[in-house]
Structures are given as structure tokens and as C-alpha cells.
ZAMARGU-4260 file (C-alpha; in steps of 0.2 Angstrom, whole numbers, plus 5000, padded with zeros to 4 digits):
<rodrens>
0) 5648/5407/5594 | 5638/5403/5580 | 5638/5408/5561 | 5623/5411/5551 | 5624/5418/5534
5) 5607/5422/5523 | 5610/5427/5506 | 5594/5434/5495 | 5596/5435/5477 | 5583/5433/5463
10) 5585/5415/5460 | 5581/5409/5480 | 5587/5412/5499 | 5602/5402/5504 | 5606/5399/5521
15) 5619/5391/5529 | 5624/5386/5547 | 5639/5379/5557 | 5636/5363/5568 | 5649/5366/5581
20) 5643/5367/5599 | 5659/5373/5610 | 5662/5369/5628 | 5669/5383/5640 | 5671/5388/5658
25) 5671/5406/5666 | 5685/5413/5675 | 5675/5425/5687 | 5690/5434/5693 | 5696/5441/5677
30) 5680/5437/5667 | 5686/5428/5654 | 5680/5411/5644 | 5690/5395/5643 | 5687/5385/5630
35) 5688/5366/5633 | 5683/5356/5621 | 5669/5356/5607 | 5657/5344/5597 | 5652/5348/5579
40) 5636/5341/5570 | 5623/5351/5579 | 5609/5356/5571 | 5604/5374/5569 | 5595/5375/5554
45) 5577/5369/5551 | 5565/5369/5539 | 5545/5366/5540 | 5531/5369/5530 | 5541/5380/5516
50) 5547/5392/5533 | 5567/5391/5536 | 5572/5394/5553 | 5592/5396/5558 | 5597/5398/5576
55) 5613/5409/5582 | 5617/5417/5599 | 5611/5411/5617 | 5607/5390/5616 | 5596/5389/5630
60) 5580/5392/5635 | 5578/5393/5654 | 5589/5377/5659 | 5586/5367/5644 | 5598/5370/5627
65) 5590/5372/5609 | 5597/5357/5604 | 5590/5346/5616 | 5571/5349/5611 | 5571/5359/5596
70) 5570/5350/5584 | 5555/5338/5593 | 5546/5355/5596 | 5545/5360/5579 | 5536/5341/5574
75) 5522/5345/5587 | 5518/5360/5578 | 5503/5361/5563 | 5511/5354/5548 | 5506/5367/5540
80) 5510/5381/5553 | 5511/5399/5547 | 5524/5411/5548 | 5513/5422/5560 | 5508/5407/5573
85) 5526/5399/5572 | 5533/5415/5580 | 5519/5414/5592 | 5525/5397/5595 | 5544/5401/5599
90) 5539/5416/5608 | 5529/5406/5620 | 5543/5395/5625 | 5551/5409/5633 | 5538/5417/5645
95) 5540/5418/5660 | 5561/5414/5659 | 5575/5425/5660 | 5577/5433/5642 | 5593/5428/5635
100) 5599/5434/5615 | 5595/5421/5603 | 5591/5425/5586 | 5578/5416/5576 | 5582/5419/5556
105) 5567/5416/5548 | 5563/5416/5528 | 5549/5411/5516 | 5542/5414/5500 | 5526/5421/5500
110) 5512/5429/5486 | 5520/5447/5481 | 5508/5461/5487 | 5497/5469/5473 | 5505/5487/5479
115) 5523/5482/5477 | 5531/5491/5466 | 5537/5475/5458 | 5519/5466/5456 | 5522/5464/5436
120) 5538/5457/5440 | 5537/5445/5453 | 5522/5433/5460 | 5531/5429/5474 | 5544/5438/5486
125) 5556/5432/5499 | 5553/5438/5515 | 5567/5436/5530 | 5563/5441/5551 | 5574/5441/5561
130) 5568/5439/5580 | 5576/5441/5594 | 5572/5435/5610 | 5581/5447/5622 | 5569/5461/5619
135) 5556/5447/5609 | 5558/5459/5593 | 5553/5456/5577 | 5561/5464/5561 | 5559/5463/5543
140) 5578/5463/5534 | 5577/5462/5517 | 5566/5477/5513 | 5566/5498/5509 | 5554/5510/5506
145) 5552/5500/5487 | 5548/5484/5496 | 5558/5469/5495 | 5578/5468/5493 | 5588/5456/5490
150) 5604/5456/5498 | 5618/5447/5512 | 5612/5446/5530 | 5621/5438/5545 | 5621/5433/5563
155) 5633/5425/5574 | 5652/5432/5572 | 5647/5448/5565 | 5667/5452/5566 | 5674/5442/5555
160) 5658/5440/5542 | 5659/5459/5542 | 5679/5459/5537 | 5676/5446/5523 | 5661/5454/5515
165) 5663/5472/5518 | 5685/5474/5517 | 5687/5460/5504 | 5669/5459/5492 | 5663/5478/5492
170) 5660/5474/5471 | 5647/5460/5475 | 5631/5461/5471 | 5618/5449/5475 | 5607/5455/5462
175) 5618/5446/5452 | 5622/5431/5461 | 5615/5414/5457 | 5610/5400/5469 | 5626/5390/5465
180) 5636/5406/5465 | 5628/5412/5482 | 5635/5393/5489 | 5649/5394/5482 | 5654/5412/5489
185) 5646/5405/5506 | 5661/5392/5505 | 5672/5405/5503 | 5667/5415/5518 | 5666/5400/5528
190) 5685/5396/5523 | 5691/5415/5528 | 5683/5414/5545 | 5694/5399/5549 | 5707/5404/5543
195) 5704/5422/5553 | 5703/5410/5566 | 5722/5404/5561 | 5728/5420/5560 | 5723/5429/5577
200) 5726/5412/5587 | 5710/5412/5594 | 5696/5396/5599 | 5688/5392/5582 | 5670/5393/5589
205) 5663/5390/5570 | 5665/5373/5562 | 5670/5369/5545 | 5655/5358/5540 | 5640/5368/5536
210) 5622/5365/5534 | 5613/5372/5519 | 5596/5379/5517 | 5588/5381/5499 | 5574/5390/5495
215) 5565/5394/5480 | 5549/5401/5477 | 5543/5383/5472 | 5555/5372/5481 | 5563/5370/5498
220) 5576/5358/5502 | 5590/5358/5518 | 5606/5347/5515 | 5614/5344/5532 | 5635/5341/5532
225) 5635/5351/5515 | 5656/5347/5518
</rodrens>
């Protein structure tokens, strides 16, 4: 399982991804997984032209995996591919196969509306989709009846991201946060979710190495084995 944690806050978007990829068999008589073996550094995280794109859920695509062509996908596309047309792209590789739940975690800055409420405070706003390919849905996050929020989003092991930021950082604001202290609380979480791993003695299906995703409003820059 995955883990993808978004965090949106005045100064940028952070994201970070784990790299593991785990190996497992299914015991059909009592449907259960067995976990044999994993292989961390994979790449789940991508950026291209200004557009972060994180991957968490279902890793194949009919019979090939995500990992295998991904990333070559994405360099046949326009360099300077639109948000609109890049989900257009990724939907596309999914007609006619057997629809599976893999989320795409997509965020960008673009020009802030004139309408928004907060035109005389921002020229640019963060935007953050999430689609998802089981039902090909396609939902804005981070936004209320206002317009744009900023806030934490997730995908993956919701269990465990849920228990270290809703029972242990209910006073957090990301309103407040900063993109050094966003990373810094990402590493945090990241360390908890290990450590949960510890505690119930179960597979740890999330690596410890991350991948980090920066973005700012004039800058965009993914550091890969951030550990």
C-alpha cells in the first residue's frame, strides 16, 4: 500500500511519496495476503510542466504495472501539456480495461480567478484533483464555497495517516505551516506510520525513504530519496 501525503499552505504544496513496491501472494481459501518480500526506490511521484502528479492504490493498468511505463509515458506527452489534456491522457490509457482504484493526486498553480474572494490577495492559487480511475472521477480537494483552501490531504494508508494527524495534531493548522515546517511534520508522520507498523506487527508496506514534491507559485522542484 502506498502513502501519499499533500500538504497545502500559503507558502507552496508539498507532497511526498514512499518508493516501496511489495510482493504478495493470495491465499484463496481464507482470502488473505502473504507478504513475501518487497523492493523500495520506485517511483511514484512525477512532475511535468509545473503539474505534480503522485500515484497511490491499484499499480497496474490492464497487465502492465505503473511503474513499468509511466514515467516513459509522461516524456511522450506535450512539454507543455495542460492540466485539462494530461487527464485526458491518463484516462485514455484505461479504456477499454477492467477499472481498477488507482489514484492520481494532481496539483498546480494557476492564475487566481477575478471572482475569488481572495483576487486582492493572491495572483495565483493552488489547485489539487484527485482522480480516480475505478469510477474515472475527477474532484477538486482543496476548496469551499470561498474558493481555495489550504489544508492536509492523503491517499494510500488512510488508517494510520488518519490516527497521526487527526488523534495526535488536531491544533495544526496549515494556514500556519511553512514549506520547511510542512516537511518537517511530513517526516514526522512518515516515522509514526513505521513505527504503527512496529507496534501492531504487521507488513510494513510503506518505506522509510520518501520522495518530495515542491511547489511554489514560481518554482517547482521533485527531490527523489529525500532520506
Amino acid at each position: 500500500m502506498s502513502l501519499i501525503i499533500k500538504i497545502v499552505c500559503p507558502a507552496g504544496i508539498i507532497t511526498a511519496s514512499d518508493t516501496r513496491e511489495v510482493y504478495s501472494t493470495v491465499d484463496k481459501s481464507i482470502g488473505e495476503k502473504n507478504y513475501i518480500n518487497y523492493s523500495d526506490g520506485i517511483k511514484k511521484s512525477f512532475l511535468i510542466n509545473k503539474i505534480s502528479i503522485a500515484i497511490a492504490g491499484n499499480a497496474n493498468i490492464g497487465d502492465k504495472q505503473l511503474k513499468d511505463f509511466f514515467p516513459e509515458f509522461l516524456s511522450s506527452l506535450e512539454s507543455e501539456i495542460k492540466y485539462d489534456n494530461l487527464i485526458i491522457e491518463i484516462s485514455n490509457l484505461y479504456k477499454g480495461l477492467k477499472k481498477h482504484s488507482t489514484k492520481y493526486f494532481i496539483s498546480f498553480y494557476d492564475e487566481i480567478s477575478l471572482n475569488s474572494v481572495y483576487s486582492n490577495y493572491f495572483k495565483f492559487e493552488p489547485y489539487l484533483f484527485c482522480l480516480d480511475t475505478e469510477n474515472m472521477s475527477i474532484n477538486r480537494l482543496n476548496h469551499d464555497e470561498d474558493g481555495f483552501t489550504f489544508g492536509f490531504f492523503w491517499g494510500g494508508e488512510n488508517e494510520r495517516i488518519s490516527k497521526t494527524l487527526r488523534e495526535q495534531r488536531t491544533g495544526i493548522n496549515a494556514n500556519n505551516l511553512t514549506i520547511e515546517s510542512s516537511i518537517q511534520l511530513i517526516k514526522n508522520i512518515f516515522r509514526e506510520v513505521q513505527n504503527d507498523f512496529k507496534v501492531t506487527k504487521e507488513y510494513p508496506t510503506v518505506s522509510e525513504n520518501i520522495d518530495i514534491t515542491i511547489q511554489t507559485s514560481y518554482s517547482n522542484e521533485l527531490i527523489r530519496n529525500y532520506y
